[in-house]
Residue, then its C-alpha position, 0 to 999 in steps of 0.5 A: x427736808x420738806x419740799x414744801x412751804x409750812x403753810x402752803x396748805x394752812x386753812x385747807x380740809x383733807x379728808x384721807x382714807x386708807x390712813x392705815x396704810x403705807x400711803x394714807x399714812x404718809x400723806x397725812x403725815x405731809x399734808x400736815x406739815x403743809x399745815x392742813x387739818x386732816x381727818x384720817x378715816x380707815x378700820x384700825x383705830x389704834x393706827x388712826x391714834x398712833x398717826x395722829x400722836x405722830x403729827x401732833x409731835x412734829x405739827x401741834x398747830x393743826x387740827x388731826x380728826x381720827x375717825x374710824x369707819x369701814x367705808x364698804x357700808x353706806x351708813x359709815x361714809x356718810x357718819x365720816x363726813x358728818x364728823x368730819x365737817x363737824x370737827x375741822x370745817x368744810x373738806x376742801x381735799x379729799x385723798x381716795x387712798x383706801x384700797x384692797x389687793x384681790x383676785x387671780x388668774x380668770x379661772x380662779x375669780x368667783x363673783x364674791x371676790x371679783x364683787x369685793x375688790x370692785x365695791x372697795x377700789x372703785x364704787x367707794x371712792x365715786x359713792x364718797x367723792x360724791x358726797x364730798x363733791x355736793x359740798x364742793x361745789x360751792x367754794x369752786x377751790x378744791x382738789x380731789x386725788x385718786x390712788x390708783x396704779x400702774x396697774x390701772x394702766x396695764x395688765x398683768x399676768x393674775x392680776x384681772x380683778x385688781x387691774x379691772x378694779x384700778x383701770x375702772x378708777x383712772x375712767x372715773x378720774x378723767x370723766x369726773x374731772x372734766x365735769x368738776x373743772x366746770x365749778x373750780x374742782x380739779x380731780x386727778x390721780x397717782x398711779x405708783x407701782x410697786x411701793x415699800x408698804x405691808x400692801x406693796x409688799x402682800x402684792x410681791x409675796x403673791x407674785x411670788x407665789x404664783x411663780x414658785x419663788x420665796x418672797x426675798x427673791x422675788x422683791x430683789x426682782x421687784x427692785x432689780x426690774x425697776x430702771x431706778x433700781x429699787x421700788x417707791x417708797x411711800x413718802x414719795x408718793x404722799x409727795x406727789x399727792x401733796x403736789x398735786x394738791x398745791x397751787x403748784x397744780x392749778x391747770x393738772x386736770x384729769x390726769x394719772x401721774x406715774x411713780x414707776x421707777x421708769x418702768x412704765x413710760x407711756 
């Protein structure tokens, strides 16, 4: 059962990326069913399909505008929200969902790599709020939300350039967030640990390597070492990212909202 009204985001534009992973995926699904437009961006366009089969299902009264672009090149951010605005209007949300895992431990890093995950979890999202951002402006409503980490947050052993990456988002939250509330446009975060998705679940099998186990035991740990007892799941992340989206959320502003279990509580 949904926690929220059908029509609690009707007239509402949310541009999401990363809607081919666990998180983007349902949040589109949710957002939809809050009655907003979606435009669903990431590479596998047979995915995009696949998801707005899905929501036209369950949700035929809104408008689903799959759109495939590899946002890493400038020329494809910019071909996304032109179409974008040209399909369903204005974008009045925008979900920074699209991220990559990367690095290791310091001595393993090489500038390529540590340059590949930067560009994808930090440049991107700025480069694309930007573009959103000068349209934004105008209409002095609109939302803005950062899929970050716990991991941006703390540290963790062989996680240096996916820490780095997450931690330099959060940065980018609170500094945009306080320039935007001056036009009306609240920017905020979530930062969810370890969640049941292919990317969650590449993130265990890596720590698993790294520490000489077989990934079934090491996702025991994962859920065993959560105080709730076991890892998110991605709806309740779409949750709190529809949440923060919502009315509901008028004065959160330049916050980063854990989804941690109880595992991180400062």
């Amino acid at each position: 059962m949904s926690v929220f009204a059908e029509d609690a985001l009707k007239g509402e534009h949310a541009l999401i990326t990363g809607a081919t992973g666990g998180i983007g995926y349902e949040t589109a699904k949710v957002l939809a069913s809050m009655g907003a437009d979606v435009t669903i961006t990431g590479r596998r366009e047979d995915l995009l399909i696949q998801l707005k089969e899905e929501i036209d299902e369950k949700n035929g009264d809104v408008n689903v505008f799959p759109c495939p672009a590899d946002l890493v090149k400038s020329e494809e951010r910019e071909r996304l929200v032109a179409e974008s605005v040209d399909k369903n209007g204005s974008v009045t949300m925008l979900i920074n969902s699209a991220g990559t895992l990367g690095g290791g431990m310091v001595n393993e890093l090489t500038q390529d790599e540590l340059e590949r995950v930067m560009h994808m979890n930090f440049t991107v999202p700025i480069l694309l709020s930007q573009q959103i951002y000068a349209f934004m402006k105008h209409r002095k409503t609109e939302v803005i939300v950062n899929v970050a980490s716990l991991s941006g947050i703390r540290g963790t052993v062989g996680n240096t350039a996916y820490a780095g990456s997450k931690f330099a988002l959060i940065g980018f939250t609170q500094s945009f967030a306080v320039e935007a509330i001056q036009h009306g446009i609240r920017v905020n975060a979530v930062c969810p640990g370890y969640v049941d998705t292919e990317m969650g679940k590449n993130s265990i099998e890596r720590k698993a390597v790294r520490e000489g186990r077989s990934f079934e035991e090491q996702f025991r740990l994962a859920n065993e070492g959560t105080p709730s007892g076991r890892i998110s799941n991605p709806k309740e992340v779409a949750n709190t990212i529809a949440f923060l989206l919502t009315d509901a959320a008028s004065n959160i502003v330049g916050e980063s909202v854990k989804i941690s279990g109880g595992s991180v509580m400062h």
